[in-house]
N, C-alpha and C positions, 0 to 999 in steps of 0.2 A: 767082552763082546756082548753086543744085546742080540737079544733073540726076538724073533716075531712068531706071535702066539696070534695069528690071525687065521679064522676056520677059514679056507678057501672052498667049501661044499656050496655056498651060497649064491644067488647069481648076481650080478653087477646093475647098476641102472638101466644101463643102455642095452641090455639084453628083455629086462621087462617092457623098455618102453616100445622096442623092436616085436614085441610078441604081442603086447596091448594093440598097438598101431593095428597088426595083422588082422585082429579078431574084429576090430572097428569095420577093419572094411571089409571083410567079408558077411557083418550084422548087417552094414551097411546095403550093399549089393541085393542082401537076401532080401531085406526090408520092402525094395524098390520091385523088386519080381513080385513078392506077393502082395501089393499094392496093381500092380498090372494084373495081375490073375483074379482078384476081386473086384475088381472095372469088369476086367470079360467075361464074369461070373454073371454080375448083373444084367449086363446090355444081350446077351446068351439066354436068359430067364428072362426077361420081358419079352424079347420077341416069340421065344417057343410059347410061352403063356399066351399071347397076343393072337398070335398062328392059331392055337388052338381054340382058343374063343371066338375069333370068326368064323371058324370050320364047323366050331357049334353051333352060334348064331344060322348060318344058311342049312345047318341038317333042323335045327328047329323049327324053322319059318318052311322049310319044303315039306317035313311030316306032318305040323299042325298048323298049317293053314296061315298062321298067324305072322303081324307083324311086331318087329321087335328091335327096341331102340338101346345103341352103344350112348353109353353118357359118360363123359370123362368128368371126374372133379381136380382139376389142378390143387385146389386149396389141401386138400387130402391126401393128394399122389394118390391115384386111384380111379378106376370105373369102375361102373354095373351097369348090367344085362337087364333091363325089365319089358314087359309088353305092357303093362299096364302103372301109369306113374302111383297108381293108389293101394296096390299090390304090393309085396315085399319082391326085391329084386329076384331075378335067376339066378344071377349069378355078381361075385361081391369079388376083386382084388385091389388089394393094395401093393402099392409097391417100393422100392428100395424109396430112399429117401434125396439121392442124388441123383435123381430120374426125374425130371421136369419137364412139362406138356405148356406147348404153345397154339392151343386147337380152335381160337377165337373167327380162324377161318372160315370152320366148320360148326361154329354155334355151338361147339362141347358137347356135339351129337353128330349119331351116324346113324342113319334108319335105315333097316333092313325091311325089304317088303314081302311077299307073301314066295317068292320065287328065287328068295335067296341074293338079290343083288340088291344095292345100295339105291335110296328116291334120287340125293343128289350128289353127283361128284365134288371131291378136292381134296385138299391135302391136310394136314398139323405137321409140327417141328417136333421133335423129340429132343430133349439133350439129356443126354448122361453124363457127367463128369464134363469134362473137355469137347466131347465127341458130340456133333450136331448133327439129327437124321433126318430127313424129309420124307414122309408115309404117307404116300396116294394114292384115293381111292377114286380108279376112274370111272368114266359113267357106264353103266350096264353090266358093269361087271361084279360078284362079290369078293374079286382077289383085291390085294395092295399091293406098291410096291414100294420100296425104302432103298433111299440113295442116302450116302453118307456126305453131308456139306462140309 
């Protein structure tokens, strides 16, 4: 009689490939969430940042008198705050890199006047990622407002 001298402690193929499989797609799934969470991280940060910097812009121009122009640089991903173009800027942001401005509308400027609202109305496109926003600034007013196309 032979005998079988086979350890059976070990596991079989189709048990690894059953538990590989699992972990795939649960990397998988996880992958895909935090790729969603770092889109709404960014698109979340530029508007609070945004919000914030106009809010400066009109407390600046109603305390000192002054007026003071938004300048966007596409080429950069980026604006600056300055009153004066021969001065170093107010204020200086960059941003994520898959945040692209379409602002040719508006001449790649927003001028703020001594009273806190904008010389002349209109809008730029915003896109993040996938997601296209439209930010208008109407006349007389210093708010915006941002619809998602």
């Amino acid at each position: 009689m032979i005998k079988n001298n086979f350890n059976n402690q070990g596991f079989t193929l189709i048990e690894i490939l059953l538990v590989l499989s699992i972990v795939l797609l649960i990397t998988h799934f996880s992958w895909n969430a935090i790729k969603l969470i770092d889109q709404n991280r960014a698109e979340n940060q530029f508007f609070e940042t945004f919000e914030q910097d106009v809010f400066y812009i009109q407390q600046y121009t109603l305390l000192h008198q002054r007026r003071l122009t938004l300048l966007f640089n596409s080429s950069n991903s980026g604006y600056i705050i300055y009153e004066n173009p021969f001065n170093p800027p107010l204020v200086e942001r960059k941003f994520d890199e898959n945040i692209r401005l379409n602002t040719s509308a508006i001449n790649n400027r927003i001028v703020f006047n001594t009273t806190g609202s904008i010389t002349r109305p209109g809008s730029f496109r915003l896109i993040i990622d996938e997601n296209e926003f439209l930010i208008t600034f109407p006349f007389g007013k210093g708010r915006y407002y941002v619809t998602k196309t």
